[in-house]
C-alpha positions in Angstrom: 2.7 -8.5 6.2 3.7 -4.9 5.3 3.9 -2.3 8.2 1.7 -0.2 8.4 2.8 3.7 8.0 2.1 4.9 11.2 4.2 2.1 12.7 6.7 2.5 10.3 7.5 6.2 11.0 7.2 5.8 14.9 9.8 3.2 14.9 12.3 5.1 12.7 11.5 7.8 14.8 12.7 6.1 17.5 15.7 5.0 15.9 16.5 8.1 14.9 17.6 8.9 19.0 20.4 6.1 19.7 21.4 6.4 23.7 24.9 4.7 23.0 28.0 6.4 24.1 31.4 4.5 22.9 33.8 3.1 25.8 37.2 2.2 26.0 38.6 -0.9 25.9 41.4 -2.4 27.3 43.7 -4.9 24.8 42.2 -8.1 27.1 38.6 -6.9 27.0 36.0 -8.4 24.5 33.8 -6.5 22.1 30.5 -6.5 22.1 29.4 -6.9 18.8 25.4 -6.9 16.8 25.5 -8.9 14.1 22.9 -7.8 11.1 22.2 -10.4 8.6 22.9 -13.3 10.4 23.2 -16.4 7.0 25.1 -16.8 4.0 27.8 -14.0 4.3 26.7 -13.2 7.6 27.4 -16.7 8.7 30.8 -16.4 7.4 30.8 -12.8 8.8 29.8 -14.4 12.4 32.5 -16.8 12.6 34.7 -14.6 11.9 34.3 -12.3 15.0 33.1 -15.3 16.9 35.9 -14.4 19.7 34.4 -11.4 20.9 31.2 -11.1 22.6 27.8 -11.6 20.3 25.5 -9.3 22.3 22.4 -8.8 19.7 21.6 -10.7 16.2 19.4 -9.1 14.1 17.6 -10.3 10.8 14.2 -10.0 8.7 14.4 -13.9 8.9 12.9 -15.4 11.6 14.1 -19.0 10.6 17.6 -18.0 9.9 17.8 -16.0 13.4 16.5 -18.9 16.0 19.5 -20.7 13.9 22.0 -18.4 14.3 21.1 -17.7 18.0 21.6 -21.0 19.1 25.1 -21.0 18.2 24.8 -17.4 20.7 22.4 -18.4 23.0 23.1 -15.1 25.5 22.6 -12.6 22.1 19.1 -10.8 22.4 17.3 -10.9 18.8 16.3 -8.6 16.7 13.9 -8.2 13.4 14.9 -4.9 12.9 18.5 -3.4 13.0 16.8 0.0 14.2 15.6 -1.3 17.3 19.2 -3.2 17.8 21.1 0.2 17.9 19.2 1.0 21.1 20.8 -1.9 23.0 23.3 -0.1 25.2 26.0 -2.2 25.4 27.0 -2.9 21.4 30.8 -1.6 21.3 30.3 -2.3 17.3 28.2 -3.8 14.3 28.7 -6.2 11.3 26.5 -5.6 8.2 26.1 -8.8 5.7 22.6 -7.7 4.4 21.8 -7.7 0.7 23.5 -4.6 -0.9 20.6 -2.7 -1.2 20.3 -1.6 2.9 23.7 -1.7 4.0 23.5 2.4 3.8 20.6 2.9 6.1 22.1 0.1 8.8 25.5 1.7 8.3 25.0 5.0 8.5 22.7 4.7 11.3 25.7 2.3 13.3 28.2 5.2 12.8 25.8 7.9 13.9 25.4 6.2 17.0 28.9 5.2 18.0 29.5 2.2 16.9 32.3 1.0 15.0 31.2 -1.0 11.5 32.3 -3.5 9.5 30.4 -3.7 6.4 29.9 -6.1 3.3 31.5 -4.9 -0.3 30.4 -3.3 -2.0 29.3 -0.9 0.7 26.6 0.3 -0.3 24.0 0.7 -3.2 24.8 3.6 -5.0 27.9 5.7 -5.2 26.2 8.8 -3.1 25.0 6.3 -0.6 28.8 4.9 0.0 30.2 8.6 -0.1 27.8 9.0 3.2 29.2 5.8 4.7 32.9 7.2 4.4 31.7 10.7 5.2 30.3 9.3 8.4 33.2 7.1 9.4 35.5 10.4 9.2 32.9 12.5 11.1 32.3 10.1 14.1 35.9 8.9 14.0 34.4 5.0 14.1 36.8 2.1 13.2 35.6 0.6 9.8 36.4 -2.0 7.9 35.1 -3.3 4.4 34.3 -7.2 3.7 37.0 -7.8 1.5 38.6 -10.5 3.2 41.4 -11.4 0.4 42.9 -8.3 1.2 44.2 -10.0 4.0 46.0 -12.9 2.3 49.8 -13.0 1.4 49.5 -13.3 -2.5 48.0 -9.7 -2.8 50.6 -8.4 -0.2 53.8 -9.9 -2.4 52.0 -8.9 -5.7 51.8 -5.3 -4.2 55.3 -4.9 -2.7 56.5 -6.4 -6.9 54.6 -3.5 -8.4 55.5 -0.9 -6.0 59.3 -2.1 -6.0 59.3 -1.1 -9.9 60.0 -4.7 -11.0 57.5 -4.6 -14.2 58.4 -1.0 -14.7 56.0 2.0 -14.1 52.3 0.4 -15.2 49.6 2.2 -17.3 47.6 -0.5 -18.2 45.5 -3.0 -16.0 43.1 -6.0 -16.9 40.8 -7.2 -14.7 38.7 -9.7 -15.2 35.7 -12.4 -13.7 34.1 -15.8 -14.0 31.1 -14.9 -12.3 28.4 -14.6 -14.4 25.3 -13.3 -12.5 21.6 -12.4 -14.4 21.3 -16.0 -15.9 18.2 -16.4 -13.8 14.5 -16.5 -14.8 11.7 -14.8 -13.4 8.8 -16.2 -12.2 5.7 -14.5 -11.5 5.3 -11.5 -8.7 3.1 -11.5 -5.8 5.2 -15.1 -4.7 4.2 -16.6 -1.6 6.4 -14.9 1.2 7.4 -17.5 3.8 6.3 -17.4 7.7 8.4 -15.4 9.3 9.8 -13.3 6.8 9.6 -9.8 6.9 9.9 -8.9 3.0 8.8 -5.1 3.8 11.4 -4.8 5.7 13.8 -6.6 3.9 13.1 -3.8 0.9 13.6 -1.4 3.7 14.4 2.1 1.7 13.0 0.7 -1.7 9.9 1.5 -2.9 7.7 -1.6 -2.0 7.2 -4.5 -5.2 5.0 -7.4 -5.5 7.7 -10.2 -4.1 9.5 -12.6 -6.8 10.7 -15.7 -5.1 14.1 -15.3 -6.9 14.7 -12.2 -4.7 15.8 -13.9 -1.2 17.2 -15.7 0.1 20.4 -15.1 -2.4 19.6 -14.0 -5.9 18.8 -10.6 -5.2 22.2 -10.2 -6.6 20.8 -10.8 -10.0 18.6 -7.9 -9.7 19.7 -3.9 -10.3 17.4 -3.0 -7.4 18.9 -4.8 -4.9 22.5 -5.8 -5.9 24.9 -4.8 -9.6 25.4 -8.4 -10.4 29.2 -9.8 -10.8 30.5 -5.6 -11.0 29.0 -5.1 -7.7 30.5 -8.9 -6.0 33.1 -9.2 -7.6 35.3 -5.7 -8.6 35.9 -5.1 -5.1 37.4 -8.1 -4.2 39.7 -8.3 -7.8 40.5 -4.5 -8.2 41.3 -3.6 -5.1 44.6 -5.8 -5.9 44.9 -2.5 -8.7 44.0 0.7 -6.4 46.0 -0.9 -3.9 49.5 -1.4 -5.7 48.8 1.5 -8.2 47.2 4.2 -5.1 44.5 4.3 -7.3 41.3 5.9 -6.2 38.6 8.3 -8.1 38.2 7.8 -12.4 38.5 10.3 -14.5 36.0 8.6 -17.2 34.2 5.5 -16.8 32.8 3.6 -20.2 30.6 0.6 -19.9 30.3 -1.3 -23.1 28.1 -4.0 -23.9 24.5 -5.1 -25.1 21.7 -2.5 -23.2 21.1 -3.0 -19.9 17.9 -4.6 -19.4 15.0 -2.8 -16.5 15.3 -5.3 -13.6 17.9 -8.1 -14.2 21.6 -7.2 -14.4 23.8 -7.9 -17.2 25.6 -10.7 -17.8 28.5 -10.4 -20.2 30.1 -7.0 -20.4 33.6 -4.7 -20.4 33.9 -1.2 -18.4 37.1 0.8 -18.9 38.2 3.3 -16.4 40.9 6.3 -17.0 42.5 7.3 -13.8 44.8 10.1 -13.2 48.4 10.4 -12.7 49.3 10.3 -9.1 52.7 12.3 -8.7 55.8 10.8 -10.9 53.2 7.6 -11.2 51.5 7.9 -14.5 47.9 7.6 -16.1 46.2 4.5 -15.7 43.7 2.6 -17.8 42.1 -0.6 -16.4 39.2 -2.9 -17.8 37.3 -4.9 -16.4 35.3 -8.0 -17.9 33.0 -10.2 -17.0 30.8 -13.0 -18.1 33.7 -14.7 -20.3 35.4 -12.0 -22.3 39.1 -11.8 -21.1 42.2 -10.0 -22.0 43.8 -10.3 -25.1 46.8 -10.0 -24.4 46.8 -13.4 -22.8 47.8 -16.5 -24.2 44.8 -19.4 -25.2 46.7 -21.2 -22.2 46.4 -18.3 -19.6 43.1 -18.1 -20.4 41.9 -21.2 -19.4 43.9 -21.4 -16.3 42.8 -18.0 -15.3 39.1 -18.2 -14.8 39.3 -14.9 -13.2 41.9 -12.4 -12.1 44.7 -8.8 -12.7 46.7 -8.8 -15.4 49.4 -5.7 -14.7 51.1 -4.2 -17.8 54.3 -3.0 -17.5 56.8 -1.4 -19.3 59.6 -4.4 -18.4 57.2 -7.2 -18.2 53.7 -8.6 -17.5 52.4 -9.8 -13.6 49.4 -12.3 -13.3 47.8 -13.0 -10.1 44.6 -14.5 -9.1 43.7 -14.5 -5.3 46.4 -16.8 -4.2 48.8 -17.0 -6.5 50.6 -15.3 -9.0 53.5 -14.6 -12.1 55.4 -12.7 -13.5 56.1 -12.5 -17.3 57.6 -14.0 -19.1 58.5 -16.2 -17.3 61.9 -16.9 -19.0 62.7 -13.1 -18.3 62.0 -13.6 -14.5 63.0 -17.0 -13.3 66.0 -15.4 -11.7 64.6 -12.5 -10.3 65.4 -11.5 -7.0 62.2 -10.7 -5.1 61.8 -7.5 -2.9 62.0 -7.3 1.0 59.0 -8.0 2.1 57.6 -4.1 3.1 53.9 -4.8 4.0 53.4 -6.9 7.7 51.6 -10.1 7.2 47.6 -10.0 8.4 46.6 -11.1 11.2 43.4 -11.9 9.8 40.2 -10.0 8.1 38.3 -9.9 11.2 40.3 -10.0 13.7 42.6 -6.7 12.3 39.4 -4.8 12.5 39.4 -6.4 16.1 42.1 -5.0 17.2 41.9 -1.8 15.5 38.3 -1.2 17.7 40.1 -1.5 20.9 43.5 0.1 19.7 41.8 3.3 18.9 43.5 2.3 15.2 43.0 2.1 11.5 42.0 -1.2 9.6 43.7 -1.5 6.1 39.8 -1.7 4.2 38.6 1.1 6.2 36.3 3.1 4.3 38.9 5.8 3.6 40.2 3.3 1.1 37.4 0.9 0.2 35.0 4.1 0.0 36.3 4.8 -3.7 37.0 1.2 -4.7 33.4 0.7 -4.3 32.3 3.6 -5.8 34.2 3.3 -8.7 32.4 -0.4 -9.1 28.8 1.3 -8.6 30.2 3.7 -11.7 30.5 0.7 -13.9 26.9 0.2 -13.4 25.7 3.7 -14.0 27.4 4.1 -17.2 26.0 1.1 -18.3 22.5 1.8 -17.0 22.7 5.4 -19.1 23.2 3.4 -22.5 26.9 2.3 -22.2 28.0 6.1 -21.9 31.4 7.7 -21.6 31.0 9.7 -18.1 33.2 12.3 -17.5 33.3 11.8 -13.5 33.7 14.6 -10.8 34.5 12.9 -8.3 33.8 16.0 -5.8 30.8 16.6 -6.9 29.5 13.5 -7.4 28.3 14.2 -10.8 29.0 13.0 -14.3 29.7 16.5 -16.0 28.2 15.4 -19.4 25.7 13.2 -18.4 23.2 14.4 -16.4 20.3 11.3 -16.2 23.8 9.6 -14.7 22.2 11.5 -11.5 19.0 8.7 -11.4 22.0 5.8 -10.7 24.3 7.8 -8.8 21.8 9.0 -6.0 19.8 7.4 -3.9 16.3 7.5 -3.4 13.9 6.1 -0.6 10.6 5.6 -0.2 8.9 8.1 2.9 9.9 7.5 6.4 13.5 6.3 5.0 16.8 8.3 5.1 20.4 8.5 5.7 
């Protein structure tokens, strides 16, 4: 059933006043965490801070919430996140909702206090991710960004190899996935909406549609309106390998290439090539990224079949491969006797539980949204580009604005139906 508007704007109202006011914790001392988006990520998400006190689950869901809270039998339960942010006690919040509200649940977490840890890739659109990490910085929250492979030991080693100089000085970077999201049909709108889910809600900011049943539970991501497709799940998780060893972070240009970009569904198959700027005595960088089966040609027929998906560094005294737990260096004749670097980068003590720690220590997570804010954005740029006919932007990062392209604004910047903002 669709709320009506006078309901609608009294509860954001409410929402908009949020009584919380952080504590301190002591090392020993549990965290009391509300948990939005409660299945499917967020059940991953949930186990993962399963340690620490689950004081509120929240979700549009009614079926997948009585699940969830009998695993947390003492969390109160929530249909709307707004209402959850008035619960005193929540030290902190996890966001695992569809792409397409992780904004207005973020923002609104940080405003009040708490500390977040949010999905990739942040947000919807590269202004509503800029407001994220704007926030973060402003309310001096601990944040952290769902990229849980950033934790492992392959991207850690493959890091300290490229920072340690042993490929040379790298200008060139392929990047590349299996996924291949948009392969989905559509069935007719106005779907029956099961009982006890709250599909006005679950549109939240966006303007309200007749509902598909392809939308939810899961394949929203096949869908421009609510998710970017294998550039928005994917990019973040593979190319944060790049900005990471390389200190990459904001694009000069940004070229999607590929067949046009149809209205609803996302593409499947396509490249985007990014330019980004020297960074001191490190030079000029130019990555691609592929997806739906093209891959780089600079590997062999073998490579390619072994490496459904993965980051290909180019160096100027040899090659590295790596996927997300494991990795080469090439050729391999060239290297079998190279002597690795000391390792320079601590071993994780997990995803979750580093963002954990860094709530009660008053610290810094290493995907907080100082660093994953532009990793995602530069994914969300992809998308525009392509969305504006496969158009070369010429991207200001400052600004937020693609200097030769103004109808980039319509993909850059959010926009919410009445009642809805940031």
């Amino acid at each position: 059933m669709r709320m009506k508007r006078r309901q609608f704007l009294a509860t954001t109202a409410a929402a908009l006043t949020f009584p919380y006011v952080g504590r301190v914790l002591g090392a020993n001392e549990k965290l009391n965490i509300g948990v939005v988006g409660v299945a499917g990520r967020g059940g991953g998400n949930l186990k993962g801070v399963s340690g620490e006190n689950i004081v509120a689950l929240c979700d549009v869901d009614a079926a997948r919430l009585t699940a969830a809270a009998k695993q947390f039998p003492a969390a109160k339960q929530y249909g709307d996140f707004r209402r959850m942010l008035k619960q005193k006690d929540i030290d902190a919040v996890v966001c695992s909702t569809p792409d397409h509200t992780h904004a207005v649940i973020g923002v609104a977490a940080l405003k009040s206090g708490r500390h977040l840890y949010c999905e990739k890739p942040l947000a919807h659109t590269v202004s509503e991710v800029r407001a994220m990490t704007v926030a973060a910085a402003k309310h001096k929250r601990v944040t952290q960004m769902g990229t849980q492979i950033h934790a492992g030991s392959n991207y850690r080693r493959v890091v300290e190899l490229v920072r340690s100089g042993a490929i040379g000085d790298v200008k060139e970077v392929h990047v590349w996935s299996g996924a291949a999201y948009g392969n989905i049909g559509l069935s007719a709108p106005d779907a029956p909406i099961a009982k006890g889910f709250d599909y006005d809600l679950w549109l939240g900011p966006l303007p309200y549609r007749p509902f598909r049943k392809e939308y939810a539970p899961f394949h929203w991501r096949h869908f421009w309106e609510f998710g970017g497709g294998t550039l928005a799940d994917f990019w973040c998780h593979y190319s944060d390998l790049a900005h990471w060893a390389l200190d990459l972070k904001h694009p000069l240009t940004i070229h999607a290439q590929g067949k046009k970009a149809r209205p609803e569904r996302v593409t499947v198959a396509m490249k985007v090539q990014y330019e980004y700027p020297a960074r001191g005595a490190k030079p000029q960088v130019n990555l691609t990224w592929y997806q739906g089966g093209e891959k780089p040609a600079a590997l062999t027929a073998q490579q390619k079949k072994k490496w459904g998906s993965g980051v290909l560094f180019v160096g100027e005294k040899g090659n590295l491969l790596s996927g997300y737990g494991n990795h080469v260096l090439l050729p391999e004749d060239k290297f079998k006797d190279f002597k690795r670097p000391p390792r320079s980068i601590p071993d994780s003590i997990g995803h979750h539980a580093e963002w954990i720690k860094a709530c009660k220590e008053d610290g810094k997570a290493t995907c907080d949204f100082s660093y994953s804010g532009p990793l995602a954005e530069c994914a969300l740029l992809g998308i525009v580009s392509h969305r504006v006919g496969n158009k070369k932007l010429e991207w200001d990062w400052k600004s937020m604005k693609a200097t030769n392209c103004p109808e980039a604004e319509r993909y850059v910047h959010h926009q919410y139906r009445n009642g809805w903002s940031l």
